[in-house]
C-alpha positions in Angstrom: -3.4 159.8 90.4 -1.0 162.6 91.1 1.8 161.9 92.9 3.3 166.0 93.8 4.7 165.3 97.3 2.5 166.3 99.7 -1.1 164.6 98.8 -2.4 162.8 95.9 -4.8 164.5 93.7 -7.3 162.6 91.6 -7.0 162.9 87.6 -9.6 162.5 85.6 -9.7 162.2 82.0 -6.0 161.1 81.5 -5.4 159.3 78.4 -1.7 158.5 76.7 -0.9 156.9 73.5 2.1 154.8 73.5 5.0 156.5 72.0 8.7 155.5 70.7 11.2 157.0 72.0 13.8 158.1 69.8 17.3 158.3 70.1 19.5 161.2 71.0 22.7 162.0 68.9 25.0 163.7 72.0 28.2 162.6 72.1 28.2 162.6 75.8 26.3 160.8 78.9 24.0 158.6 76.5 21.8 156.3 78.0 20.0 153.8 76.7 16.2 154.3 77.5 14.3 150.5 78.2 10.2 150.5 78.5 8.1 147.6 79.8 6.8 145.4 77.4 4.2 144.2 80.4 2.9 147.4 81.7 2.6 146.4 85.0 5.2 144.8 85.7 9.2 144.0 84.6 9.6 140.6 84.4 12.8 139.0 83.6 13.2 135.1 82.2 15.9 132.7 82.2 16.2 129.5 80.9 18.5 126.1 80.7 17.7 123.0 79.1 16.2 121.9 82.2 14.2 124.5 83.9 13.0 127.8 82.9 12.7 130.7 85.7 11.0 133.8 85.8 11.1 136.4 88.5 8.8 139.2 89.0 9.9 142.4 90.1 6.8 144.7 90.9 6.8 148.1 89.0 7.7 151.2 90.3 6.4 154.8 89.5 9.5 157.5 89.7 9.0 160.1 92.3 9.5 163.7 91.7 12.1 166.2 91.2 12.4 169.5 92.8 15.4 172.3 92.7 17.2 173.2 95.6 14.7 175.3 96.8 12.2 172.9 96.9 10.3 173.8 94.1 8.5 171.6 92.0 10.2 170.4 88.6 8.8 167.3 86.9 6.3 164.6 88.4 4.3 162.0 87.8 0.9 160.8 86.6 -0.5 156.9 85.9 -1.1 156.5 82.4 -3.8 154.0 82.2 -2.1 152.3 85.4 0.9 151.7 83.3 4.3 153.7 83.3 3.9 157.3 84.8 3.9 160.5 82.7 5.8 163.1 83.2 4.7 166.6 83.8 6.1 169.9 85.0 6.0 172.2 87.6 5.1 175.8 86.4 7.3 177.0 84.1 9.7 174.5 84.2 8.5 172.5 81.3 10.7 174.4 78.5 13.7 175.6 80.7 14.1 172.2 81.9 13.1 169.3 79.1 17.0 169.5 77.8 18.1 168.6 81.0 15.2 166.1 82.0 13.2 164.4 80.3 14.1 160.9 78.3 13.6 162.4 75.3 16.8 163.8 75.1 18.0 161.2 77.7 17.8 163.5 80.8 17.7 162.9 84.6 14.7 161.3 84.4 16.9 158.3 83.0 19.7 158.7 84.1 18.1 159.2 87.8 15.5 156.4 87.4 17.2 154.4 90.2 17.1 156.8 92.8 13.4 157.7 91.6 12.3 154.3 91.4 13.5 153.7 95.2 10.0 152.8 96.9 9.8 155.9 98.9 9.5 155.0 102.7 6.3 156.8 103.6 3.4 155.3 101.4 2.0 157.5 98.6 -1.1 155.1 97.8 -2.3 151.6 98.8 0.2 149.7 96.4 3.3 151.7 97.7 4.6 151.9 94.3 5.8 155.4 93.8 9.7 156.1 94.2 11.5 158.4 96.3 12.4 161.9 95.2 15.6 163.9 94.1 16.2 167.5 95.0 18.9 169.1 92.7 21.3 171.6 93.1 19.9 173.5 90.5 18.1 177.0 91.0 15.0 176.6 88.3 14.5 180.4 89.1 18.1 180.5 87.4 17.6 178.0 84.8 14.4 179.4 83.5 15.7 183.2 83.5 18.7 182.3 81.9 16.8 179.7 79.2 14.3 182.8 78.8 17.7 185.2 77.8 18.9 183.0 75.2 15.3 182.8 73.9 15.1 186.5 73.9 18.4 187.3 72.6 18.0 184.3 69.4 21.1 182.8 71.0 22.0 178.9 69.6 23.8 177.1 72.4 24.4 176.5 76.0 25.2 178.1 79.6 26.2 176.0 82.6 26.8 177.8 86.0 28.9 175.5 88.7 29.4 176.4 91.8 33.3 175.8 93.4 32.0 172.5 95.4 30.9 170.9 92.3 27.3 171.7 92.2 25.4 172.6 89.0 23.8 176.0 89.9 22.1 176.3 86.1 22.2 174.1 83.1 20.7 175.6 79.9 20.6 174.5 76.3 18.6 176.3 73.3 16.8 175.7 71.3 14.7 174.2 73.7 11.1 171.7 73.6 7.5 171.5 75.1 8.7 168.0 77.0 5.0 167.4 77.3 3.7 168.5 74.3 6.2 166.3 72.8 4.5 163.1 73.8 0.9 164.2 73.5 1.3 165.7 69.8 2.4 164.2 67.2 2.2 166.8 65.2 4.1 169.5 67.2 6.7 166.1 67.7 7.4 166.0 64.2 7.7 169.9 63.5 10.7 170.2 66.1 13.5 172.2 64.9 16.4 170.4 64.5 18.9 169.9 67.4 16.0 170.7 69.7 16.2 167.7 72.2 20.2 168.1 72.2 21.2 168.8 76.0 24.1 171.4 74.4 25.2 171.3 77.8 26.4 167.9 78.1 27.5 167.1 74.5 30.4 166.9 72.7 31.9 169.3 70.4 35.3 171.2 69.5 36.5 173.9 72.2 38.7 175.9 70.2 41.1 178.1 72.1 39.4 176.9 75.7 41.6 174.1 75.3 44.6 176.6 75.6 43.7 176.7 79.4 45.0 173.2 79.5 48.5 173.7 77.5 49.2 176.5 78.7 50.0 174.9 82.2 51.5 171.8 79.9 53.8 173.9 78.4 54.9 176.4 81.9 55.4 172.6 83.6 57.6 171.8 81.2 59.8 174.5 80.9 58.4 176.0 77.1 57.9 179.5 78.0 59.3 181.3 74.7 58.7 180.0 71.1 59.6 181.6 68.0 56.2 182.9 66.2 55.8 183.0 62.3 52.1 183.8 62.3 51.8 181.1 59.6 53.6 177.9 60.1 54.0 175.4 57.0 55.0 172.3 57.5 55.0 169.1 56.2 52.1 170.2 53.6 49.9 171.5 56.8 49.3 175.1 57.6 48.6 176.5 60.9 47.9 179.7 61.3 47.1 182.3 63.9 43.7 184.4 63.5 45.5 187.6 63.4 48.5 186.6 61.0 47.0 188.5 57.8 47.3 192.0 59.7 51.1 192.6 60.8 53.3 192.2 63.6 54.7 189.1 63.0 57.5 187.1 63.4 57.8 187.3 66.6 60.9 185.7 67.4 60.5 185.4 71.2 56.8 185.4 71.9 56.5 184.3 75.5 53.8 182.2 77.1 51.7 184.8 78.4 51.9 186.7 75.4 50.6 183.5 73.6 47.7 182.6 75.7 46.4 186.7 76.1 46.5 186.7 71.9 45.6 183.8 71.3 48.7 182.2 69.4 47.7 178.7 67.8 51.5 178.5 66.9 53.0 179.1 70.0 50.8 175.5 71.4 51.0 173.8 68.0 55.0 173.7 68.4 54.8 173.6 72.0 52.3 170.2 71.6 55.1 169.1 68.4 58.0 169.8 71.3 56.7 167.1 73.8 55.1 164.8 71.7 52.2 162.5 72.0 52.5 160.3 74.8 53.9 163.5 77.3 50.7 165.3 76.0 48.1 162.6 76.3 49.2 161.6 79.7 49.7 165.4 81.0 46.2 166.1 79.6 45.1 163.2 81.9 47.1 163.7 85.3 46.5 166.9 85.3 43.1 167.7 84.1 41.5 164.4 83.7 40.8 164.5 80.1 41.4 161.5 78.6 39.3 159.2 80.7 35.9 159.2 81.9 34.3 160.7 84.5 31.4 159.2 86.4 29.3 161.8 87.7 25.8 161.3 89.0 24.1 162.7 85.8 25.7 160.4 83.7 29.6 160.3 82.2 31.7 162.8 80.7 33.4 161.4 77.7 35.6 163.8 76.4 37.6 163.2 72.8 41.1 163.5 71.6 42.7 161.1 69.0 46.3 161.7 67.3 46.5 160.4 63.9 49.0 161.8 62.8 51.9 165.0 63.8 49.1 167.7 62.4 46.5 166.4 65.0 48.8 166.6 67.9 49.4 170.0 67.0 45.8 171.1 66.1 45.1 169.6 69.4 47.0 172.2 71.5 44.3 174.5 70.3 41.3 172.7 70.7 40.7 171.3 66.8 41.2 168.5 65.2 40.3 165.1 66.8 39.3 166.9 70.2 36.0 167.3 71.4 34.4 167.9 75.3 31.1 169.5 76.4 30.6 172.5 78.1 29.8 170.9 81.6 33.5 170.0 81.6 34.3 173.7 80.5 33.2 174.9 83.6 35.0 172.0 85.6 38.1 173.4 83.6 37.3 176.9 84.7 37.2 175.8 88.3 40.6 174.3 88.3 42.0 177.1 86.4 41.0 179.8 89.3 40.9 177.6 92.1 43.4 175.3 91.5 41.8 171.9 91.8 39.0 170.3 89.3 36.2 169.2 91.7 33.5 166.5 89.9 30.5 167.9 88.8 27.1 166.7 90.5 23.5 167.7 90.8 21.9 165.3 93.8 21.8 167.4 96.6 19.3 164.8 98.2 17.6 162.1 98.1 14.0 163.5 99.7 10.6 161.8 100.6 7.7 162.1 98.1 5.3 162.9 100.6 7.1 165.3 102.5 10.3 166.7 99.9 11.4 168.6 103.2 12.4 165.6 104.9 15.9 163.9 103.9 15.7 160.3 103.0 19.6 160.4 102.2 22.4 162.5 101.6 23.4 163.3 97.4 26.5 163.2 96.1 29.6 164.5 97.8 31.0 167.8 97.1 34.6 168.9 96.6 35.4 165.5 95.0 39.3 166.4 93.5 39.5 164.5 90.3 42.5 166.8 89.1 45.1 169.8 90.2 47.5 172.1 88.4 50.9 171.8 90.3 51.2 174.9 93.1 54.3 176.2 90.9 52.0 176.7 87.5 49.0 178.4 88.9 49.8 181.9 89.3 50.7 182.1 85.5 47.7 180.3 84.3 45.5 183.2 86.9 47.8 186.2 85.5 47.0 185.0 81.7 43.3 184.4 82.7 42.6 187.7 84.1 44.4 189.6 81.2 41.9 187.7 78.8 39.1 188.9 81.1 40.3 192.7 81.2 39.9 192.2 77.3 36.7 190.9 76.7 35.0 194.3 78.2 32.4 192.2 81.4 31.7 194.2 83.9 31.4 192.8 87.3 30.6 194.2 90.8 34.0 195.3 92.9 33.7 192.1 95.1 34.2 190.0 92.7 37.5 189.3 90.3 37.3 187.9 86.7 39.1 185.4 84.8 38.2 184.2 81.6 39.5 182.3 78.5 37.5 182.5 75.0 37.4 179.9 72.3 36.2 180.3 68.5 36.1 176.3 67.3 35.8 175.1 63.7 33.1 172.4 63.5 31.0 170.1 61.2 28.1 172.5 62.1 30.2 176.1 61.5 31.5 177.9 64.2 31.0 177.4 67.9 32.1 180.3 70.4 32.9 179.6 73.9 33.7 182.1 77.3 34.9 179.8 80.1 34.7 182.4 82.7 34.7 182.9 86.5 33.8 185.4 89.2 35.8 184.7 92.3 34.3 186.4 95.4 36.9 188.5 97.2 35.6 186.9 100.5 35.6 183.2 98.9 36.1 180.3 101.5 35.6 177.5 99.1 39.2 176.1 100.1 37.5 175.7 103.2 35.1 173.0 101.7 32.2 174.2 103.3 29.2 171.7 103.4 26.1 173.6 101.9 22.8 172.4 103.3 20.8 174.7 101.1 22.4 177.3 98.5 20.3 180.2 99.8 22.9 182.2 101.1 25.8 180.7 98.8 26.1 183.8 96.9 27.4 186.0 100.1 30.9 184.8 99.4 30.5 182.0 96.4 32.2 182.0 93.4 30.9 180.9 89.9 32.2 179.6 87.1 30.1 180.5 84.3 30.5 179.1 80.5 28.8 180.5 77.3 28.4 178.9 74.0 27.0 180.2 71.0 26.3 177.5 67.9 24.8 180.6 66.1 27.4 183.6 65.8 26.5 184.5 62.5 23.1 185.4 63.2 24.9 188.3 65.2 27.5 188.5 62.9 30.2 187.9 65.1 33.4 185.9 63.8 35.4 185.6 66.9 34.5 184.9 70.5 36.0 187.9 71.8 33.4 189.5 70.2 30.6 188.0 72.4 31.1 190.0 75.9 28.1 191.6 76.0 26.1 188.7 75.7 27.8 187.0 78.7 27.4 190.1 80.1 23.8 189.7 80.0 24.6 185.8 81.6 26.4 187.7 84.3 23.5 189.7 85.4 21.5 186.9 85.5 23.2 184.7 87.7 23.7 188.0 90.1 20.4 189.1 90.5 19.3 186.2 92.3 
């Protein structure tokens, strides 16, 4: 049977092999997958030395999942009456397998108990088929911009947040057949590798995105001119900035701004070596909610920092070393940085029934959820700094909108990484008005977005800094526009 929303379907000729599900390597919002050993049932036993107790819970089936338009995304089908398989609306299945399906431990796990609700208008004569989720998430969005980075051989991810929290698109590529995966072995084991990675929502170094954060660290503590050698050697460690081979330097009072618009590792490295550890780590956490988790409905964001040693606290200031976050949190940065407050990231808009994905069975997760705010006195410097970087990076945008942007070129175990953390504020934005979106159709009258690029592959384009990538986010930009 086919359970789509509206009426079942019958299927004929559906067969499934079992099939292992293997782990995923992201750093960030793991979950660990279980499967019924009984296939009709999850039973659970307990025993003592006297008695021996077994409850039976009856089995079921996950609903669906549409977008916030409605549209069909993944549903289900009984496998030989056991667990359901999941299928996907039309062209959904590539654009959307990062972010959904188990194999890459997607919403479909980390959703399962809102999907596995017993929807309250009966789908068949067991009732045994779950509610369904809509998302906040436009798939005509996601699949344009998964088809971009396709057509442009781009390596990476793009996440698109709205200002109340709410995941507008969430791309990774190299991308997967999620159904293909499970019905062909063959095309299972030719995968490319990194393929079922959500880039999105794992870990990895953000380079000189990080700056966003201590830059404000170092304006609220009163660090607003540092002597600049280009290359600083100390201790038997080297920092140095990416432009210290061609001139210019010292400068003996480069100032704040001037640090953050070109990029100064220096400038943060002694800033970071100024305050010391335990003033960093905890300003990192009050003020942007870095160091500990945070529990969105999608699963957690675990970001990483660990000093080691007086080098690591300093490499830290500019986004190397020990510290690693994912790009979903980028855009949660980028929010804060324009708007002032980081609001928690979510994609439940609602909880909907199967049979009718029109009517509400209960509300999704709350927007504007503060988790985080830059002090009133250090915002204006961080926006001034921001919008310089954006005039720089050569994205055009339409007059009603402004730009802010920071870029990032990281070191990692897997080359470089580039990153734009941008965002276009709408002149007529009202988001400090919180307003309460019951559908995102006419969101983009006066809605902002935060918008974050990153590219795992910049020497396929030969690029060897991220301020060389604006006229691929330009191509992002469009995108998210046109619709």
């Amino acid at each position: 049977m086919i359970f789509r929303g509206t009426k079942l379907l019958p299927l004929i000729g559906v067969a499934v092999a079992a099939i292992t599900f293997p782990s995923c390597t992201a750093e960030v919002g793991q979950l660990e997958v279980h499967h019924n050993t009984d296939l009709s049932k999850n039973i659970t036993t307990s025993a003592t030395a006297e008695t021996t107790t077994t409850t039976t819970t009856a089995l079921v089936y996950r609903g669906n999942i549409y977008d916030t338009n409605l549209n069909l995304v993944t549903y289900g089908t009984y496998a030989k009456g056991e667990d359901d398989e999941r299928l996907y609306g039309e062209n959904c299945a590539y654009s959307f397998s990062n972010l959904i399906s188990e194999a890459s431990n997607g919403l479909d796990s980390s959703l399962a108990g809102l999907l596995k609700k017993a929807n309250p208008t009966h789908i068949n004569a067991d009732h045994d088929v779950g509610s369904s989720v809509r998302l906040t998430i436009d798939s005509n969005v996601q699949t344009a911009l998964s088809s971009y980075m396709a057509e442009m051989g781009m390596s990476g991810s793009i996440v698109v947040l709205r200002t109340d929290g709410s995941i507008l698109a969430e791309v990774s590529y190299p991308t997967y057949d999620p159904e293909l995966y499970y019905a062909d072995e063959e095309y299972r084991n030719d995968l490319w590798s990194g393929a079922l990675e959500n880039k999105a929502f794992t870990n990895a170094s953000p380079g000189s995105c990080f700056k966003i954060m201590s830059e404000v660290i170092a304006d609220r503590n009163g660090i607003t001119s540092l002597y600049d050698d280009g290359e600083w050697n100390d201790s038997g460690a080297t920092i140095v900035n990416w432009d210290h081979d061609i001139g210019g330097y010292p400068i003996p009072d480069r100032t704040l701004y001037s640090a953050f618009v070109n990029s100064s590792n220096i400038f943060f490295a002694k800033a970071f070596d100024e305050l010391g550890t335990e003033k960093v780590l905890s300003e990192l956490n009050s003020l942007f909610h870095f160091c500990d988790p945070i529990i969105c409905d999608f699963g957690s964001i675990e970001n990483r920092i660990e000093v080691h040693c007086l080098d690591d606290l300093r490499r830290s200031a500019f986004g190397q070393s020990y510290v690693q976050t994912c790009p979903i949190y980028l855009a949660a940065l980028g929010r804060e940085a324009v708007f002032g407050d980081m609001v928690k990231p979510f994609v439940v808009q609602q909880l909907v029934d199967t049979a009718e994905p029109s009517k509400e069975c209960s509300k999704g997760t709350t927007p504007y959820e503060v988790i985080a705010s830059i002090p009133d006195e250090n915002r204006q410097n961080l926006l001034e700094c921001m919008r310089a970087v954006a005039n720089n990076i050569g994205v055009y945008v339409p007059e009603n909108y402004e730009f802010f942007a920071k870029t990032g070129t990281a070191e990692t175990g897997r080359g470089d990484f580039l990153y734009i953390t941008g965002c276009l504020r709408n002149v007529a934005d009202r988001s400090g008005e919180k307003i309460k979106y019951t559908d995102y159709s006419d969101y983009g009258y006066d809605g902002s977005y935060i918008i974050v690029m990153q590219l795992q592959n910049p020497a396929d384009f030969g690029f060897d800094f991220a301020s060389q990538t604006g006229y691929l986010y330009q191509g992002i930009v469009n995108t998210v526009l046109s619709y």
